[in-house]
DSSP file (Angstrom, degrees, kcal/mol; ACC not computed):
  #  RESIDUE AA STRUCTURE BP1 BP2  ACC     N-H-->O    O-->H-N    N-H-->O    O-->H-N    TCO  KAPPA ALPHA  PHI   PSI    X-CA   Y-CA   Z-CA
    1    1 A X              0   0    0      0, 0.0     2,-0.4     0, 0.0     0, 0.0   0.000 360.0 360.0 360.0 137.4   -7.1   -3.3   24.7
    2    2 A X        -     0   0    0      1,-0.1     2,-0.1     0, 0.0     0, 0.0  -0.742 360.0-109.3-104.7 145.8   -8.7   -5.4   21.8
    3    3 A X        -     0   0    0     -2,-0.4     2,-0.4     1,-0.1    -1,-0.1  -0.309  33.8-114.2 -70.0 150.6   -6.7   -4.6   18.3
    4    4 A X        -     0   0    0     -2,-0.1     2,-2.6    55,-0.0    -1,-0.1  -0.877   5.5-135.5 -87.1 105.6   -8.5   -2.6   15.6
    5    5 A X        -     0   0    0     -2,-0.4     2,-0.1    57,-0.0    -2,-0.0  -0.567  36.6-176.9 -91.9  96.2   -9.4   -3.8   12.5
    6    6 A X        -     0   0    0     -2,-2.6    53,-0.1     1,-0.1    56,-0.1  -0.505  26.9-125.7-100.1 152.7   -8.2   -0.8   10.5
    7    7 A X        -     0   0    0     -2,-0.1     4,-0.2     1,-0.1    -1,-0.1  -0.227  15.9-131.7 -86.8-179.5   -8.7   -0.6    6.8
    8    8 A X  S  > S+     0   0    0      2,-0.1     4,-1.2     1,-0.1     5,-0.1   0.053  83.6 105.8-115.5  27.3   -5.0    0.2    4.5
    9    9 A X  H  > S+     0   0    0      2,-0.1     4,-1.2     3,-0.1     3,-0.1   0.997  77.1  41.9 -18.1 -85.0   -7.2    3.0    2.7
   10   10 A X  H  > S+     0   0    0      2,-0.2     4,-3.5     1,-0.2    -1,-0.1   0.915 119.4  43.2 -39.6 -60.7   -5.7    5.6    4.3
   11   11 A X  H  > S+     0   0    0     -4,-0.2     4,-3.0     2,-0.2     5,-0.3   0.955 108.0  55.5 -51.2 -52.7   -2.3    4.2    4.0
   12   12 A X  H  X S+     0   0    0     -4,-1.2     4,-2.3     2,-0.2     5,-0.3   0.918 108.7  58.4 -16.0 -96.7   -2.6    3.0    0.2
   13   13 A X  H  X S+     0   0    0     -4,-1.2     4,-1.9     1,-0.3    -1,-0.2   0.639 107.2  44.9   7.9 -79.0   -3.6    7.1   -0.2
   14   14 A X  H  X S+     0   0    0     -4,-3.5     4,-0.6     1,-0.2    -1,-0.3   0.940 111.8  45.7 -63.2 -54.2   -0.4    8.2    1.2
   15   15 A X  H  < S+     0   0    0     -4,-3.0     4,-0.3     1,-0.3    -2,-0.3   0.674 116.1  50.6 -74.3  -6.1    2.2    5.9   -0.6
   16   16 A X  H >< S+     0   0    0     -4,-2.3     3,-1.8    -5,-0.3    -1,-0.3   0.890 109.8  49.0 -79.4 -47.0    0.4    6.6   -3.9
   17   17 A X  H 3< S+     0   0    0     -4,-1.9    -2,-0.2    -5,-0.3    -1,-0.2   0.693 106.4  54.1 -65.5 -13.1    0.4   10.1   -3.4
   18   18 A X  T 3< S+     0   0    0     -4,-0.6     2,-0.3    -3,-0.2    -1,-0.2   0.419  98.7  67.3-128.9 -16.2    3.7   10.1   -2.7
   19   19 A X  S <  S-     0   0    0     -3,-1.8     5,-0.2    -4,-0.3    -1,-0.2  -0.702  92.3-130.2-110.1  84.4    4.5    8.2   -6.2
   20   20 A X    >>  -     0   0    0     -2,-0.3     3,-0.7     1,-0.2     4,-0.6  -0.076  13.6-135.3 -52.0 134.6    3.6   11.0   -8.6
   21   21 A X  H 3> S+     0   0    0      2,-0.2     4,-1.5     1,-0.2    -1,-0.2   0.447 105.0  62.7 -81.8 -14.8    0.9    8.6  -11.4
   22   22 A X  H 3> S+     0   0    0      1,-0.2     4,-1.0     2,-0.2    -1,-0.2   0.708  98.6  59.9 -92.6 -12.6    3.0   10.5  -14.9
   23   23 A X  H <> S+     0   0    0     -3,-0.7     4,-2.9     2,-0.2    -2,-0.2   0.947 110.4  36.8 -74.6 -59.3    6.2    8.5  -13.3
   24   24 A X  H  X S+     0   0    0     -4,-0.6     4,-1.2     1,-0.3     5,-0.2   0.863 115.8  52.9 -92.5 -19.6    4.3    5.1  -13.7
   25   25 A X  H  X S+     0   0    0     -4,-1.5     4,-1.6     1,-0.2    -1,-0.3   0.972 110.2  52.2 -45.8 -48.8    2.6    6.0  -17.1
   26   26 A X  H  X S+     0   0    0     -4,-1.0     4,-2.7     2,-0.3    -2,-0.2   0.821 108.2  44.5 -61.5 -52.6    5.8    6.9  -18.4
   27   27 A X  H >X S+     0   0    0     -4,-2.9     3,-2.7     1,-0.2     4,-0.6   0.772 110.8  54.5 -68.5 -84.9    7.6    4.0  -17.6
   28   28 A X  H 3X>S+     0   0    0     -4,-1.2     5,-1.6     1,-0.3     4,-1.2   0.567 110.5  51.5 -26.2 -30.5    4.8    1.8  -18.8
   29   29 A X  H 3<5S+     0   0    0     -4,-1.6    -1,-0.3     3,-0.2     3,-0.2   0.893 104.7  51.9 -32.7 -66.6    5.1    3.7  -21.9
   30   30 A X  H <<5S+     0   0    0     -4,-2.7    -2,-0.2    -3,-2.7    -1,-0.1   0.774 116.5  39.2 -58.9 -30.3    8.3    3.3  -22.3
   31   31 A X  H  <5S-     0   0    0     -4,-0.6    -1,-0.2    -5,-0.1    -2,-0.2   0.658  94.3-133.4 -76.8 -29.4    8.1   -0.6  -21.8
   32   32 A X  T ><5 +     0   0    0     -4,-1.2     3,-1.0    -5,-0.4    -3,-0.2   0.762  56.8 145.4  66.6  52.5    5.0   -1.1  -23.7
   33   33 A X  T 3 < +     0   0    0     -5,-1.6    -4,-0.1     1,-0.3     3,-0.1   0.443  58.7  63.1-109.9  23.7    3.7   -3.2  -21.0
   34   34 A X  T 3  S+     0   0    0     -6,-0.4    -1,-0.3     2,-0.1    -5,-0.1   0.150  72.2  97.4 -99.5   7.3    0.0   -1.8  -21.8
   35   35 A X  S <  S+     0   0    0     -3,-1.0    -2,-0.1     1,-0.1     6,-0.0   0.366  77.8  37.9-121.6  45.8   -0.5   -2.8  -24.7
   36   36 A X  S    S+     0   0    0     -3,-0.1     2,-0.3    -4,-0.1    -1,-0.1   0.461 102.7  77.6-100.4 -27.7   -2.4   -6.1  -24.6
   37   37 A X        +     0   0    0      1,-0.1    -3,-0.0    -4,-0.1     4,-0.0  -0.546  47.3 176.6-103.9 165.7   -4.6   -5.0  -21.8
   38   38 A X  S    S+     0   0    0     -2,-0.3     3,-0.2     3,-0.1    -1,-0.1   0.292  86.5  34.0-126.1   3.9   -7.7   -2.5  -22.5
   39   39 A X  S    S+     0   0    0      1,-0.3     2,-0.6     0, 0.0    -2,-0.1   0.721 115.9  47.2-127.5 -35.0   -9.2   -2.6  -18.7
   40   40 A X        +     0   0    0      4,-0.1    -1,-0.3     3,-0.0     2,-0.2  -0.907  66.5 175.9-112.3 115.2   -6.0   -2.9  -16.3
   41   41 A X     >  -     0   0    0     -2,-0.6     4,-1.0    -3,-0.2    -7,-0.1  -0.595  49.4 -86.6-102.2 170.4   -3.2   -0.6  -17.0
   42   42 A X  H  > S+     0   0    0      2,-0.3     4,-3.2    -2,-0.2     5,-0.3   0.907 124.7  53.4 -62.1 -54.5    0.0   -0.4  -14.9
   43   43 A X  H  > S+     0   0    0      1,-0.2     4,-2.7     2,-0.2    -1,-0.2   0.957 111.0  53.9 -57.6 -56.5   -1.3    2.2  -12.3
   44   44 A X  H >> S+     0   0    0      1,-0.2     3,-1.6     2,-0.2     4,-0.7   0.739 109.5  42.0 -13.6 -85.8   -4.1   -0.1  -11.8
   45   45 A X  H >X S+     0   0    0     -4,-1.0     4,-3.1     1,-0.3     3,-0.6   0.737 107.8  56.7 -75.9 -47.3   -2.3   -2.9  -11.1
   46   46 A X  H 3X S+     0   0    0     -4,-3.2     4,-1.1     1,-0.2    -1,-0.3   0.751 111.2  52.6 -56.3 -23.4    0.5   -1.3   -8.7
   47   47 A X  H <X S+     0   0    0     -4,-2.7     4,-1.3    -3,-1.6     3,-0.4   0.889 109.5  41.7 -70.3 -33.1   -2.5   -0.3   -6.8
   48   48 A X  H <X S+     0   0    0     -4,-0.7     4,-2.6    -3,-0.6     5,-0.2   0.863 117.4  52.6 -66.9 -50.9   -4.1   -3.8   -6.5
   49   49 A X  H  < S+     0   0    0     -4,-3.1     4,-0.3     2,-0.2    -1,-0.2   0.718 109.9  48.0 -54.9 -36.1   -0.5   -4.8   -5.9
   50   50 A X  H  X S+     0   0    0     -4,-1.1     4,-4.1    -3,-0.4    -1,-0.2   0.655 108.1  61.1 -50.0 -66.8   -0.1   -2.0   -2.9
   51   51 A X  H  X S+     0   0    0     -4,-1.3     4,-1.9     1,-0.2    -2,-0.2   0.939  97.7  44.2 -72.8 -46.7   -2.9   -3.1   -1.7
   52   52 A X  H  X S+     0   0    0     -4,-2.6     4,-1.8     2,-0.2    -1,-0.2   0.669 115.9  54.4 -66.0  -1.0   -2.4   -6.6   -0.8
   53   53 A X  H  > S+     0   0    0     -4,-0.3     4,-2.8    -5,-0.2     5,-0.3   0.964 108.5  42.8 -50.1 -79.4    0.9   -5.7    0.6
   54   54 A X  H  X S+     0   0    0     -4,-4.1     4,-3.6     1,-0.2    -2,-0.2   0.845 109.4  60.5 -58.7 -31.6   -0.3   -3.3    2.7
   55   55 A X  H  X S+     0   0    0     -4,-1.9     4,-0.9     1,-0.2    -1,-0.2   0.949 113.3  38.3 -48.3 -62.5   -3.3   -5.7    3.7
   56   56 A X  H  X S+     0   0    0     -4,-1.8     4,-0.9    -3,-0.2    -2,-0.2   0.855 121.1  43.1 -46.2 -38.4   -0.7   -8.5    5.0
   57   57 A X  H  X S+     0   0    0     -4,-2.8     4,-4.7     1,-0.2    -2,-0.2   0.907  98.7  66.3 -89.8 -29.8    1.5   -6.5    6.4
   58   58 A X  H  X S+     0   0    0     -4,-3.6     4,-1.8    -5,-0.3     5,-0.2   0.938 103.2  52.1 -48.2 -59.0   -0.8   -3.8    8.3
   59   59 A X  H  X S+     0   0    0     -4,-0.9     4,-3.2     1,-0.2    -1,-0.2   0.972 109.9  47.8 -52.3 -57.7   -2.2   -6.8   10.9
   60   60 A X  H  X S+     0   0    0     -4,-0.9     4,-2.3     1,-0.2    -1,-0.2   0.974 116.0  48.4 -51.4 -40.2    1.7   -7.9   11.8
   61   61 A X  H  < S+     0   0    0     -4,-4.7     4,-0.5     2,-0.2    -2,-0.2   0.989 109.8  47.8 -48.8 -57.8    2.3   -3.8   12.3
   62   62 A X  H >X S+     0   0    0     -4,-1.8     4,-3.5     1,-0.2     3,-1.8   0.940 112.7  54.3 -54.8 -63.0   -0.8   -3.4   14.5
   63   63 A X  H 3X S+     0   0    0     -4,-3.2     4,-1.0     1,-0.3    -1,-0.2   0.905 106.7  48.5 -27.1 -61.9    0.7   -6.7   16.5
   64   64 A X  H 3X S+     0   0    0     -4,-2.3     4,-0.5     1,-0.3    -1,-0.3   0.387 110.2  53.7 -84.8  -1.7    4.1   -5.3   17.2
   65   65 A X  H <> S+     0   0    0     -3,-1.8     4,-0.6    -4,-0.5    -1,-0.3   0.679 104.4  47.4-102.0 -23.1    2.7   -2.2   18.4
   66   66 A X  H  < S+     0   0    0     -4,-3.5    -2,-0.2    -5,-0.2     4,-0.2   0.640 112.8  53.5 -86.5   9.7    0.4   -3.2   20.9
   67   67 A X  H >< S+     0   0    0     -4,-1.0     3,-2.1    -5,-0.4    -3,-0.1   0.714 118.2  35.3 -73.0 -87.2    3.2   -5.5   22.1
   68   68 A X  H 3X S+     0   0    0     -4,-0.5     4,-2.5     1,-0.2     3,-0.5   0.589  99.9  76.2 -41.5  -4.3    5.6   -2.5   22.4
   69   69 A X  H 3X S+     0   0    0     -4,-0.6     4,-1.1     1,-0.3    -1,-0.2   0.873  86.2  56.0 -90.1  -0.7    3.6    0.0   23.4
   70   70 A X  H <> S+     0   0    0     -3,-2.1     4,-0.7    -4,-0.2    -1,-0.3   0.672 112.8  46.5 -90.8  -4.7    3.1   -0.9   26.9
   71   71 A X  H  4 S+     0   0    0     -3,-0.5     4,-0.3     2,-0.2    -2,-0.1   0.709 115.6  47.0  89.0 -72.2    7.2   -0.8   27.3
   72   72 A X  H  < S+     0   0    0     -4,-2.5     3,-0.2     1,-0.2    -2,-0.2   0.672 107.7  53.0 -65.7 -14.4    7.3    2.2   25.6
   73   73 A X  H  < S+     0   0    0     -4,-1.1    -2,-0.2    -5,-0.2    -1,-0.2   0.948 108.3  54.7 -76.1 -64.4    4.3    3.8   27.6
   74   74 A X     <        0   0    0     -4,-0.7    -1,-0.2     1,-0.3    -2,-0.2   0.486 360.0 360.0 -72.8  14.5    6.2    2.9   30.8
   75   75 A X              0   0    0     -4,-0.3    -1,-0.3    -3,-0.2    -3,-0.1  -0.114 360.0 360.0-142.6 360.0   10.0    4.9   29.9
């Protein structure tokens, strides 16, 4: 079976929903750490950030399950 080159959209999607967006204003508020920039603001940036995570990390996930899954397929 040839691996799948799957986007982190979907993933991205879930751990942002899962980090309510008034949480990171708030802090960033609280820090000031928005106010030099006028285009990138914090949520912005934790998403960009998010994303190259999840972009490295997704291919080594995808690896280590089609290793294991034939293991787990047979039990």
């Amino acid at each position: 079976m040839q691996p799948r080159k799957l986007s982190g959209h979907p993933i991205i999607r879930r751990l942002l929903s899962s980090l309510p967006r008034e949480i990171v204003d708030k802090a960033s508020e609280t820090v000031q750490s928005d106010r030099y920039y006028k285009t990138m603001d914090a949520w912005k940036q934790l998403v960009f950030m998010l994303y190259g995570v999840v972009d490295i990390l997704l291919p080594v996930a995808n690896q280590h399950f089609l290793e294991v899954l034939p293991f787990t397929v047979l039990f």
